[in-house]
C-alpha positions as CSV (number, residue, x, y, z in Angstrom):
1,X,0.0,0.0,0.0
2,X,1.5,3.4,-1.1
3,X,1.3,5.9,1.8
4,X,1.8,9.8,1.5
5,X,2.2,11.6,5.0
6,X,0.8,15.1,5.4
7,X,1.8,16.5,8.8
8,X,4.0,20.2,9.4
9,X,5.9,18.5,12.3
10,X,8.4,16.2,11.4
11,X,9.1,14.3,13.9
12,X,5.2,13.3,13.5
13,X,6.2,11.9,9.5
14,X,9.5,10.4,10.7
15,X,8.0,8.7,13.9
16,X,5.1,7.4,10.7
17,X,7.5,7.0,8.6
18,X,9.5,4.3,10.7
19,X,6.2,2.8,11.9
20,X,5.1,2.3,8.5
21,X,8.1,0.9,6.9
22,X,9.1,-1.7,9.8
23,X,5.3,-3.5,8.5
24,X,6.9,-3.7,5.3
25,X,3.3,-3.5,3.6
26,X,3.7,-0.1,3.7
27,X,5.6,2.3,1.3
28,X,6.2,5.9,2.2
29,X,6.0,7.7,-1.3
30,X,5.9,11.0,-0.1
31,X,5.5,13.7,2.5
32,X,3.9,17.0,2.3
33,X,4.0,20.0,5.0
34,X,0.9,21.9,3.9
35,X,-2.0,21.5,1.8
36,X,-0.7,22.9,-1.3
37,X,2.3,20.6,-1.4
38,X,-0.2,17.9,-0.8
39,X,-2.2,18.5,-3.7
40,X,0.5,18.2,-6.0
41,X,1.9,15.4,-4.6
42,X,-1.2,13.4,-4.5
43,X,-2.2,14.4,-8.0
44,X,1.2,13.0,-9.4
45,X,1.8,10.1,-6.6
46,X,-2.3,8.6,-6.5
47,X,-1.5,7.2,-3.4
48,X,-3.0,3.9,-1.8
49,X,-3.8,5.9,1.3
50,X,-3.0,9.6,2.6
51,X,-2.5,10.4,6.1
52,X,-3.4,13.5,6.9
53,X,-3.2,16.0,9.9
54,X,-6.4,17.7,10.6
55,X,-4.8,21.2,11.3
56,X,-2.1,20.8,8.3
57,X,-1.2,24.2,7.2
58,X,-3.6,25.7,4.2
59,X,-6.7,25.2,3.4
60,X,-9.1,24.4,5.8
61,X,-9.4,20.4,6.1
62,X,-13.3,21.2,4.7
63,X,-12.5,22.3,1.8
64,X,-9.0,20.0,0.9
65,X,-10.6,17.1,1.6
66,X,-12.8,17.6,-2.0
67,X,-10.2,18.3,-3.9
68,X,-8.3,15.4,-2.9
69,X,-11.1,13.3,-4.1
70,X,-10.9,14.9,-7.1
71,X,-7.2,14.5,-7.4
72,X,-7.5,11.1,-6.9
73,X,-11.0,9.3,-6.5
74,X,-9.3,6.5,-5.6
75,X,-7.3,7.1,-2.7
76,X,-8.2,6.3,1.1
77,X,-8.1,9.9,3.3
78,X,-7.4,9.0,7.0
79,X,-7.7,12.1,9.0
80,X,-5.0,12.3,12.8
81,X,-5.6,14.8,15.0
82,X,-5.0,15.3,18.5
83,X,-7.8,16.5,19.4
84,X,-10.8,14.1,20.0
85,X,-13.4,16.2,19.2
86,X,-12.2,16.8,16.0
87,X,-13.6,12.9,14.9
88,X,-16.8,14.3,13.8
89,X,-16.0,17.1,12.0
90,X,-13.6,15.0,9.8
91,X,-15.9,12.4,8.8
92,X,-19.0,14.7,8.1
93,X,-16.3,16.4,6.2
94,X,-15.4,13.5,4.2
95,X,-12.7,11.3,4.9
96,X,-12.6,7.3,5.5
97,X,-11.3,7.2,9.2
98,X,-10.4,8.8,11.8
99,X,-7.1,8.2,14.3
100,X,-6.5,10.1,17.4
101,X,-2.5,10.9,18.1
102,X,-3.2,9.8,21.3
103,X,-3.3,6.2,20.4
104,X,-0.6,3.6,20.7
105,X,0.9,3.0,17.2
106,X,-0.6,-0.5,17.4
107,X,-3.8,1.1,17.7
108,X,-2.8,2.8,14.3
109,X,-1.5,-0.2,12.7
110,X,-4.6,-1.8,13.3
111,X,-6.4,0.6,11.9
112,X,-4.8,0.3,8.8
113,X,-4.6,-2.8,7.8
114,X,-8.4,-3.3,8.3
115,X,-8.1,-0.5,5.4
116,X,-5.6,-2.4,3.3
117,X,-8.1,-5.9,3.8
118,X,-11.1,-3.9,3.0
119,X,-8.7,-2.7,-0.4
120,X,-8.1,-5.8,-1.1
121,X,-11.4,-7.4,-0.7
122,X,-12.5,-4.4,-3.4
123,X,-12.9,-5.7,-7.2
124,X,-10.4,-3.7,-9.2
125,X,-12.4,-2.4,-12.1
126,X,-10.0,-0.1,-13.6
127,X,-6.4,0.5,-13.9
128,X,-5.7,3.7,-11.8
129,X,-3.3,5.3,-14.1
130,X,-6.1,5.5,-16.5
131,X,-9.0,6.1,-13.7
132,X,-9.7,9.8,-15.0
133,X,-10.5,8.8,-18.5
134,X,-13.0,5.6,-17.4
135,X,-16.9,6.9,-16.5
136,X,-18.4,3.8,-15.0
137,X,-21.6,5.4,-12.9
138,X,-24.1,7.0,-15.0
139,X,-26.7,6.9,-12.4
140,X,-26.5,6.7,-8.6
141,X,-29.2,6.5,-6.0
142,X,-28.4,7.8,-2.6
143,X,-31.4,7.2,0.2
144,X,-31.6,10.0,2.8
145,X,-33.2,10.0,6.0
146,X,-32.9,13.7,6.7
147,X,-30.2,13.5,9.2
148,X,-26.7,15.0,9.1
149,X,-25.3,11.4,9.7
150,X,-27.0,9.8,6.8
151,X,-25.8,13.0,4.7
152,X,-22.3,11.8,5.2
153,X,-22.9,10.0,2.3
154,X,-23.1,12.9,0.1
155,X,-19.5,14.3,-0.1
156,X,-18.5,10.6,-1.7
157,X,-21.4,11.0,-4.3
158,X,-20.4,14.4,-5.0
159,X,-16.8,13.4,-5.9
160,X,-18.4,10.2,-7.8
161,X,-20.8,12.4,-9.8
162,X,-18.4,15.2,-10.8
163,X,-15.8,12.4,-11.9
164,X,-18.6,10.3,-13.9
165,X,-20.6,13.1,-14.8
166,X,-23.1,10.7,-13.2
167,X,-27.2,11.5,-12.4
168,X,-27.7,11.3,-8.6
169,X,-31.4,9.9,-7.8
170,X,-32.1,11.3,-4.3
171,X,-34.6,8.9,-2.7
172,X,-36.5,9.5,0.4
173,X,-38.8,6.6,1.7
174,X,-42.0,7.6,3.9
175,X,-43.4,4.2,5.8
176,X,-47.6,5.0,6.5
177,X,-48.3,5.5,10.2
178,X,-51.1,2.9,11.3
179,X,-54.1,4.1,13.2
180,X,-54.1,2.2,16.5
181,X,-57.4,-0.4,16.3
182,X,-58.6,-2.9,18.9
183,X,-60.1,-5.2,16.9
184,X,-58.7,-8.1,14.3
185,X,-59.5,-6.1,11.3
186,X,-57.4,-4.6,8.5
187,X,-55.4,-1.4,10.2
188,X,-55.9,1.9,7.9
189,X,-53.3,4.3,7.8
190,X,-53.3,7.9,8.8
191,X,-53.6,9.6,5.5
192,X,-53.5,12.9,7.0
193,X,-50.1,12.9,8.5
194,X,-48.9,10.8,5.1
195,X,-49.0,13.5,3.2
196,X,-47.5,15.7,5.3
197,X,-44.3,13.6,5.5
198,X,-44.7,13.2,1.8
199,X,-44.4,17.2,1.3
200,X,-42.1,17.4,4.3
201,X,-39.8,14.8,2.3
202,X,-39.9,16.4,-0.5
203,X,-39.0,19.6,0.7
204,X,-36.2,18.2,1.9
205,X,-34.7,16.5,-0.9
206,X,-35.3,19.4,-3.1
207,X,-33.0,21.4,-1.1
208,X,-30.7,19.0,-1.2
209,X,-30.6,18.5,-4.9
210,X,-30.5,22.5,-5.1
211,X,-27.0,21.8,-3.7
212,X,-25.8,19.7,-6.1
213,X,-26.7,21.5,-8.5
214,X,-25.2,24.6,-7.1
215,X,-22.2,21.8,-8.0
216,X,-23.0,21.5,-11.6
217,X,-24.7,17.9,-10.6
218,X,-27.7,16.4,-12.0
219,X,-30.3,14.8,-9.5
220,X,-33.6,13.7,-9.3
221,X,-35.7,13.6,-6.4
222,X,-38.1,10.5,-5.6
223,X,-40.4,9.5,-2.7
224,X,-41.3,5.9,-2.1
225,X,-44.0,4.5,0.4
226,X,-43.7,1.3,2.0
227,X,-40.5,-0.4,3.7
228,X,-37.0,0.9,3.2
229,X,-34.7,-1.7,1.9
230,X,-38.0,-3.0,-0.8
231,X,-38.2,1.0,-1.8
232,X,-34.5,0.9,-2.3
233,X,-33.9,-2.3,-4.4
234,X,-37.5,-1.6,-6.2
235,X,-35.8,1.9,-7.3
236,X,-32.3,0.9,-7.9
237,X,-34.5,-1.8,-10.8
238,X,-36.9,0.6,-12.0
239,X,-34.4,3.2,-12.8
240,X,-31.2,0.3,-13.8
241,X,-29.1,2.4,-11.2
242,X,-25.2,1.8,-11.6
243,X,-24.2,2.3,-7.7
244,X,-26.1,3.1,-4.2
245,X,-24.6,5.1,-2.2
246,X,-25.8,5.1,1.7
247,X,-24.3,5.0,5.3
248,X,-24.9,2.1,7.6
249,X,-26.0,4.4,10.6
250,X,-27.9,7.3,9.6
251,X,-29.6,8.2,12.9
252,X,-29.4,7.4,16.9
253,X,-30.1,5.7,19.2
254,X,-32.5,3.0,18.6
255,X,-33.4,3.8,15.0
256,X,-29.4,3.6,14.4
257,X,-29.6,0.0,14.8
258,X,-33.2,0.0,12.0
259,X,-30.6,1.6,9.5
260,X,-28.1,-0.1,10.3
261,X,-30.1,-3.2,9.1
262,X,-31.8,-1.2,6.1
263,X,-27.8,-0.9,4.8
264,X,-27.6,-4.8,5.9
265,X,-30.6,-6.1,4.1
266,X,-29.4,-4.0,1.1
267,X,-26.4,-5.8,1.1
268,X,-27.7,-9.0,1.0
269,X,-30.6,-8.3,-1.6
270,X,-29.4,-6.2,-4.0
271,X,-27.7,-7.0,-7.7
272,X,-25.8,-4.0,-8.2
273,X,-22.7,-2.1,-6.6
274,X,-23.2,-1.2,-3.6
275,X,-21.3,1.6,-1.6
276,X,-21.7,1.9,2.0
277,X,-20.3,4.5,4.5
278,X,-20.0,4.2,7.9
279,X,-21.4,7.2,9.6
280,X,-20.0,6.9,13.1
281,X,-21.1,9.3,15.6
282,X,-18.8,11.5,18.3
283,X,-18.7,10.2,21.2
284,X,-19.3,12.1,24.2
C-alpha cells in the first residue's frame, strides 16, 4: 500500500514513517507540509492511502478534503488529530477514518490494515493510471433520511458524480403511520399525516438536490412509500441504477440499529454495486 504523510511536524512523519516501513506493507511515497504541497503530490503520486493532519497548514481540512477526491478518487483519506473532538467534524467532512495521536501506534497499525483488507477485498475495475479517463456510474441513488449522519454519504457521491458526470437519484422513503385499532381487522393508515411527511420529504430533498446542483450535478428527487430496503432495491430496478450510495447508521439511538439493518438487508438483496459508509457518531 502506497502511503503519502501530510503533517507540518516532522518528527510526527519520521515517527510514521519508521512505523510504516518496519510493516513492510507499507511504502512511504511521499511527505507534504501543507495542503498545497499535498495536492501536487497526490495528484502526481495517487496514493493507496494519505495520512493526513487535521490542522495541516492551508486550506481548511473542509474544503481540501474535496479536492483530494478529485485529485484522486481512488485514494483512502485518513484524518490524525489530537484533538478528539475533531472525529466528527472529519468524517461529516469527508474522509474514511479517523485516528487520534493519542493512540498507541498499534492502535494505528490496526487501523490500517483493516483498510488495506477492505482494499483488497474491493474488485479492481480499472487500472488507476487510466482512472480519470473511465466513467463507470451513469446513475446513482443515494437514500436519505434527513439527518446529518445519513448525509455523510453525500461528499462521496459528489466526488463520484463530478468524476462520472453521473445522475444522482435522491430517494426518500415515507413508511404510513397505522391508526391504532382494537379489533382483528385490516389497520388503515393515517392519510392525513402521510402527506404531510410526503411534502415534508420532498421539501427536503429538493433542497438537497439544489445543492448539487449549485455543483454542476444532476439529480432527481423521488419518494417511495412502503419499507426501506423494498423502496431501495424496487428503485435501484426501476431506474437500472449503476451504484447506491448510503451509510450504515444514519440516525441514533435505537433507529441507528433500524438503518443499520436497512444498509444490511441492502447488502444482502441487492444486484448491483453497492457503496456503504459508515457514519460513526462522536462520542461524548
Amino acid at each position: 500500500m502506497h502511503v503519502l504523510l501530510a503533517d507540518d511536524q516532522p518528527q510526527i512523519r519520521s515517527a510514521l514513517r519508521l512505523l510504516l516501513e518496519q510493516e513492510g506493507e507499507f511504502e512511504v511515497v511521499g511527505e507534504a507540509v501543507n495542503s498545497e504541497s499535498l495536492l501536487t503530490q497526490v495528484k502526481a503520486r495517487q496514493p493507496d492511502l494519505v495520512l493526513l493532519d487535521w490542522e495541516l497548514p492551508g486550506r481548511p481540512i473542509t474544503e481540501l478534503l474535496p479536492m483530494l477526491r478529485q485529485a484522486a478518487p481512488a485514494s483512502q483519506i485518513v484524518v490524525l488529530s489530537s484533538r478528539l473532538e475533531a472525529q466528527h467534524d472529519a468524517l461529516v467532512a469527508g474522509s474514511d477514518g479517523f485516528i487520534s495521536k493519542g493512540h498507541p501506534p498499534e492502535h494505528l497499525l490496526a487501523i490500517l490494515h483493516r483498510l488495506q483488507e477492505a482494499q483488497k477485498k474491493i474488485v479492481s475495475w480499472v487500472n488507476l493510471t487510466t482512472i480519470t479517463e473511465v466513467c463507470m456510474y451513469k446513475t446513482i441513488l443515494v437514500p436519505l433520511d434527513g439527518s446529518a449522519r445519513a448525509e455523510v454519504i453525500l461528499s462521496h457521491v459528489e466526488n463520484l458524480a463530478q468524476w462520472s458526470n453521473a445522475t444522482v437519484l435522491l430517494l426518500g422513503v415515507v413508511e404510513p403511520e397505522p391508526i391504532m385499532v382494537f379489533e382483528p381487522v385490516a389497520i388503515p393508515f393515517d392519510n392525513q399525516l402521510y402527506e404531510q411527511q410526503v411534502k415534508t420529504t420532498e421539501k427536503y430533498l429538493y433542497q438537497i438536490s439544489e445543492q448539487l446542483r449549485a455543483k454542476n450535478i444532476t439529480s432527481q428527487v423521488y419518494v417511495g412509500q412502503g419499507r426501506v430496503v423494498e423502496q431501495i432495491i424496487q428503485v435501484s430496478e426501476e431506474k437500472n441504477v449503476d451504484l447506491i450510495a448510503m451509510v450504515s447508521h444514519g440516525r441514533t439511538g435505537l433507529a441507528q440499529v433500524f438503518y443499520g439493518s436497512v444498509a444490511v438487508g441492502v447488502l444482502h438483496r441487492v444486484n448491483r454495486p453497492l457503496l456503504i459508509i459508515r457514519s460513526i457518531e462522536q462520542q461524548s
